[in-house]
FITI-939342 format. One record per residue (C-alpha): y, x, z; residue in one letter; residue number from 1; chain. Coordinates in nm, 3 decimals. Layout:
FITI-939342
<atom><v>Y</v><u>X</u><w>Z</w><res>A</res><n>NUM</n><chain>A</chain></atom>
...
END
This chain:
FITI-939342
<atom><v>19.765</v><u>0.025</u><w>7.960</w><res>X</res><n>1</n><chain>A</chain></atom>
<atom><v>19.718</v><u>0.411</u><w>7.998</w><res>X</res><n>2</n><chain>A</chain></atom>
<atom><v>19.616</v><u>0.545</u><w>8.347</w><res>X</res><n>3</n><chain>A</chain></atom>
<atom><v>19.913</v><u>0.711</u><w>8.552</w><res>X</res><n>4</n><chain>A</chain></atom>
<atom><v>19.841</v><u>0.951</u><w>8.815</w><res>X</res><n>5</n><chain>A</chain></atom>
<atom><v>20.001</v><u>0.853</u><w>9.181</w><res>X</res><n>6</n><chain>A</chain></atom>
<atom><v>20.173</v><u>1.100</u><w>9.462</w><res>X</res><n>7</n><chain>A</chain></atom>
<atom><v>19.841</v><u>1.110</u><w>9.623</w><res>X</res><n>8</n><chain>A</chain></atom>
<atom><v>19.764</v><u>1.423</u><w>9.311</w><res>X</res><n>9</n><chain>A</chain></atom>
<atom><v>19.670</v><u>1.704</u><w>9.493</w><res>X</res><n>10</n><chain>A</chain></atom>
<atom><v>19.666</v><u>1.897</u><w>9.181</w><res>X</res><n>11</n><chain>A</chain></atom>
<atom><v>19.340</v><u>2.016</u><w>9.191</w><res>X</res><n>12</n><chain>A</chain></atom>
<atom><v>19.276</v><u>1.975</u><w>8.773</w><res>X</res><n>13</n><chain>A</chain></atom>
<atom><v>18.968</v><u>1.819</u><w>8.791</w><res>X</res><n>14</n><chain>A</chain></atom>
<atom><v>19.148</v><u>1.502</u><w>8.573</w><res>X</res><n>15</n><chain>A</chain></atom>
<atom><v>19.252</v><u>1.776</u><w>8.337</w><res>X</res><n>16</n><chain>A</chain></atom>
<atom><v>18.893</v><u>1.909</u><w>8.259</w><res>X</res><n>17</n><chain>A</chain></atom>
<atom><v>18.746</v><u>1.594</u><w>8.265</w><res>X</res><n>18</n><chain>A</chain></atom>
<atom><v>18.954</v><u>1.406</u><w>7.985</w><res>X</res><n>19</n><chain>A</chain></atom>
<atom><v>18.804</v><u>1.387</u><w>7.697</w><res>X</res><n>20</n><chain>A</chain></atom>
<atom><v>19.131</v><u>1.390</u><w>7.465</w><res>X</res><n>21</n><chain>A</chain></atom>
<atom><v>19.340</v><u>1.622</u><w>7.655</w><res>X</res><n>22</n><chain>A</chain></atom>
<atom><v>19.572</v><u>1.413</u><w>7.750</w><res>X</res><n>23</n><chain>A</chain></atom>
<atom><v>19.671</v><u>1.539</u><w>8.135</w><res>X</res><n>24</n><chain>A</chain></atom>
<atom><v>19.871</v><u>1.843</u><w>8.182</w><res>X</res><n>25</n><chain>A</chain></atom>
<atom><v>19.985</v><u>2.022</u><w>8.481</w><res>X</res><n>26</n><chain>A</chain></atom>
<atom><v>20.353</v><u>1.863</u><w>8.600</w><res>X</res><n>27</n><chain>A</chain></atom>
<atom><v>20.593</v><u>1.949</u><w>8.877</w><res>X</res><n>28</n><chain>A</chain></atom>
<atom><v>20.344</v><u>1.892</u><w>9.160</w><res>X</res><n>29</n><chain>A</chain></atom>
<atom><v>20.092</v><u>1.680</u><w>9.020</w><res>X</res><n>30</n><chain>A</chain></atom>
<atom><v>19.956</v><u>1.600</u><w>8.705</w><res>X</res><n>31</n><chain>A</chain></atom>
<atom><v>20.040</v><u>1.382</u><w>8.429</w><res>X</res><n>32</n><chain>A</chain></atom>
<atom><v>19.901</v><u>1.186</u><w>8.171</w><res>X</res><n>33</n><chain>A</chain></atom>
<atom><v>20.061</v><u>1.181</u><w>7.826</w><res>X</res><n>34</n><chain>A</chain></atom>
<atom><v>20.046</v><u>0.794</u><w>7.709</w><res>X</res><n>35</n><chain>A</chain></atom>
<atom><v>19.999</v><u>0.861</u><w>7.384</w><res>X</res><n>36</n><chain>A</chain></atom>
<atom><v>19.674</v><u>1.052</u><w>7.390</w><res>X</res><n>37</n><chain>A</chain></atom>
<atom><v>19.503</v><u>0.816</u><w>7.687</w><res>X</res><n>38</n><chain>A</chain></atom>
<atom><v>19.219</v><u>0.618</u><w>7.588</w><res>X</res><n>39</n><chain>A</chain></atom>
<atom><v>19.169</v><u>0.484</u><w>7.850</w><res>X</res><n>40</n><chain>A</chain></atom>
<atom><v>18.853</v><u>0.584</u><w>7.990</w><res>X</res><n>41</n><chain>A</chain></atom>
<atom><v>18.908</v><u>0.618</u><w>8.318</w><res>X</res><n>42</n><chain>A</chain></atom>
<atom><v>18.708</v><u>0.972</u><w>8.311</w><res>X</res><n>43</n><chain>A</chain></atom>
<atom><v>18.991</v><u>1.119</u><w>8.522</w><res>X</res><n>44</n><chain>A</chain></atom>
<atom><v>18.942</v><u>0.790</u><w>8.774</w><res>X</res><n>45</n><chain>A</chain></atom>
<atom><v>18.611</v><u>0.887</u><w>8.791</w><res>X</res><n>46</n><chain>A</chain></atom>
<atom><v>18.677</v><u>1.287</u><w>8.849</w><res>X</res><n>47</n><chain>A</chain></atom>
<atom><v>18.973</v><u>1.297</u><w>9.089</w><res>X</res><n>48</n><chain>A</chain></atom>
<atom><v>18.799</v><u>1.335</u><w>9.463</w><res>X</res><n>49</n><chain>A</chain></atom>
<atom><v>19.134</v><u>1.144</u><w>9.575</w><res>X</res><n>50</n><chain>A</chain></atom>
<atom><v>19.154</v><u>0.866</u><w>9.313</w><res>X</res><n>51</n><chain>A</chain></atom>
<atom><v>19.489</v><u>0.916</u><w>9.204</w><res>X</res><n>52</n><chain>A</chain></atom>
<atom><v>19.498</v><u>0.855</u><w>8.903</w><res>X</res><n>53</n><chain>A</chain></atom>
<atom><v>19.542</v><u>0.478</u><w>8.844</w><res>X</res><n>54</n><chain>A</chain></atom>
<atom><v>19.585</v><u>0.217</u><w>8.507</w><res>X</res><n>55</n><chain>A</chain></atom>
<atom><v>19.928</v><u>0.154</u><w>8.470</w><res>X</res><n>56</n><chain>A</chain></atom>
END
C-alpha cells in the first residue's frame, strides 16, 4: 500500500523534497501523496520531523 500523510502534516515540505519520484504535492493544509507515483519507500517517513506520513 502507498504511504498517506496524517493531520499531524505541518506542511513543512520536507516529504516533498525528499521523494524520490515526486509523488507529494502541496494540498489544502497538508501534503499529499499521489498513489500512483508512490513506491513505497518510506523516504518521506524517514524525512518528516513529525512522522506523518504513514503506509496506508
Amino acid at each position: 500500500m502507498a504511504f498517506k500523510i496524517t493531520d499531524a502534516c505541518i506542511a513543512c515540505g520536507a516529504c516533498a523534497a525528499g521523494c524520490p519520484v515526486e509523488a507529494i504535492s502541496e494540498g489544502d493544509g497538508k501534503y499529499e501523496i499521489d498513489p500512483e507515483k508512490c513506491i513505497e519507500c518510506g523516504a518521506c517517513a524517514d524525512t518528516c520531523p513529525v512522522s506523518a506520513p504513514e503506509q496506508a
